[in-house]
N, C-alpha and C positions, 0 to 999 in steps of 0.2 A: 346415362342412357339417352341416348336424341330420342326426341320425340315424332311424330309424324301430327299432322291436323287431326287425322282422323281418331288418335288415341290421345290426342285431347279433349278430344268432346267426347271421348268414350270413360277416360278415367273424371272428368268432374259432372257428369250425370245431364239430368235434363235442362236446371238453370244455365249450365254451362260457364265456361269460365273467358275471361275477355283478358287475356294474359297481355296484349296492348294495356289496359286501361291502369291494368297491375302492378307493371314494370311503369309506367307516368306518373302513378302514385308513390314508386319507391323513389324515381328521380325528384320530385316534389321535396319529399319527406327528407332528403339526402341534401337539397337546397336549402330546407327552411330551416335545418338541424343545428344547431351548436355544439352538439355535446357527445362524450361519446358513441352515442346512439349512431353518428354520420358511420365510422367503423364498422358499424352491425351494418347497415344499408348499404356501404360500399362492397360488404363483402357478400351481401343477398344480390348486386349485380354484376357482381363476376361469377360467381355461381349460377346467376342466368346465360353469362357471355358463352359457357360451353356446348350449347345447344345451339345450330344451326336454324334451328325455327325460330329464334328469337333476333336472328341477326339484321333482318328487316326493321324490327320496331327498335332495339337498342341505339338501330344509325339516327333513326327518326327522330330518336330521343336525345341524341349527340351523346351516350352513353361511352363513346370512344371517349369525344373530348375530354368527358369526366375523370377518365382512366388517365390521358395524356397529360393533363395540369395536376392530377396528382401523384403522381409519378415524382413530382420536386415538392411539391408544397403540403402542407399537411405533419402528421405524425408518421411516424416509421409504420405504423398498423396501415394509416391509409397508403404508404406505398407500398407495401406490401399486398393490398390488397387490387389497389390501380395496376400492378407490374401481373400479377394471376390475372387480371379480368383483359389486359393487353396480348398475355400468353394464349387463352382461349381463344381470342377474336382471330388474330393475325393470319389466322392457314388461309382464311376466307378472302379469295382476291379481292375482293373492294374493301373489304376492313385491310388486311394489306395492304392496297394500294394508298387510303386514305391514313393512316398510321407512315406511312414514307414520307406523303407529302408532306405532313403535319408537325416534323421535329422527331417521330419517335425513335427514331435508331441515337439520335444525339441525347434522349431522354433517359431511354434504355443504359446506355452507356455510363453516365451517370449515375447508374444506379448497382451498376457492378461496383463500386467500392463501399454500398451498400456493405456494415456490420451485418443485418438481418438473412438470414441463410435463404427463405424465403425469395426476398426480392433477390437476388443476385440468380438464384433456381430459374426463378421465372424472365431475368432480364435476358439472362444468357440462352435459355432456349426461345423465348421472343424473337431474338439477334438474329437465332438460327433457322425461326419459321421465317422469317422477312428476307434471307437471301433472293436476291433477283438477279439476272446479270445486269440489271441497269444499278443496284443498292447495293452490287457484292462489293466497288470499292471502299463505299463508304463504312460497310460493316466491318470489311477486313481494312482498316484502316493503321496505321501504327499506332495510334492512342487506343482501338478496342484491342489490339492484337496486345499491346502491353498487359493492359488490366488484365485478359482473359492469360494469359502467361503466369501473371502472378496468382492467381485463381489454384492455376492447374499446381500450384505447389502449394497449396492449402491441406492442415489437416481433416480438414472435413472431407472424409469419401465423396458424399455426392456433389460437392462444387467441384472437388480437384478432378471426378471423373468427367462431369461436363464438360468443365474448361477443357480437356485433353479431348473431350471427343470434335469441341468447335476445332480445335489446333489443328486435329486430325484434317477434321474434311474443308475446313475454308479457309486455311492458312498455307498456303506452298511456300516457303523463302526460297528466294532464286538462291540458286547454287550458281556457285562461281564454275565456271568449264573447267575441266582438267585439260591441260596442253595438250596433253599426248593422245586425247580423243578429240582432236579439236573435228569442227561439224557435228557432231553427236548432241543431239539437245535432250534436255531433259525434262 
């Protein structure tokens, strides 16, 4: 559920709560971590990343960047977990736009051949909130259009339908003209 300001200071009472200072302290604890414990942190701030009120202080906090270098590096949990907290941000033109500049569509990509049902879930609809017409060649690329091809013929329902729904809507392959309509485009 988003939140608004006003039903923040209404649900954490009179002391109130400094949801800035909260999210600095997870980024903190998320830096100074070694141990699985970073997994649990990573995944308390992509579960922040789906509220729009937070989207202010997460940039502040370069909580994308955290997402974007673990997207490759790390355990299968933290990309797993970086690829959900990139899928939350992205609809948001500045976290999309900052996620374009920054390698993530080539990150993204890499992470469709992701085993993890997860990351591949979250890469391929990322793919699909980041379309721009300035990023749709780069997303419909022939290296994403392969992967996402092989996807769509996955036994797993929910990848193979994803993949088919990207095919669907940001993939056209030119057709060759048939002669005998020549002028007729398609």
């Amino acid at each position: 559920m988003f939140s608004s300001y006003e039903r923040l200071q209404k649900r954490s009472g009179k002391k109130g709560v400094d949801r800035f200072q909260y999210l600095k302290e997870l980024v903190e604890e998320f830096s100074n971590t070694e141990s699985s414990a970073k997994e649990q942190v990573l995944a308390n701030l992509a579960n922040f990343s789906y509220d729009p009120i937070n989207y202010q202080w997460l940039r502040r906090l370069k909580v994308i960047d955290i997402f974007l270098h673990h997207l490759s590096e790390g355990t299968v949990t933290l990309h797993r977990f970086a690829a959900a907290g990139i899928c939350n941000l992205c609809l948001d033109v500045e976290n999309k736009s900052y996620i374009l500049q920054n390698g993530g569509v080539h990150l993204l990509t890499e992470c469709l051949m992701s085993e993890d049902e997860s990351t591949v879930i979250s890469s391929i609809t990322s793919l699909m909130f980041l379309v721009t017409p300035q990023s749709k060649l780069e997303i419909t690329s022939d290296k994403v259009v392969k992967l996402i091809s092989v996807k769509a013929e996955e036994s797993n329902p929910r990848i193979r339908n994803l993949a088919k729904i990207f095919l669907s809507d940001y993939h056209h392959p030119v057709r060759e003209e048939d002669p005998t309509k020549a002028g007729i485009q398609y």
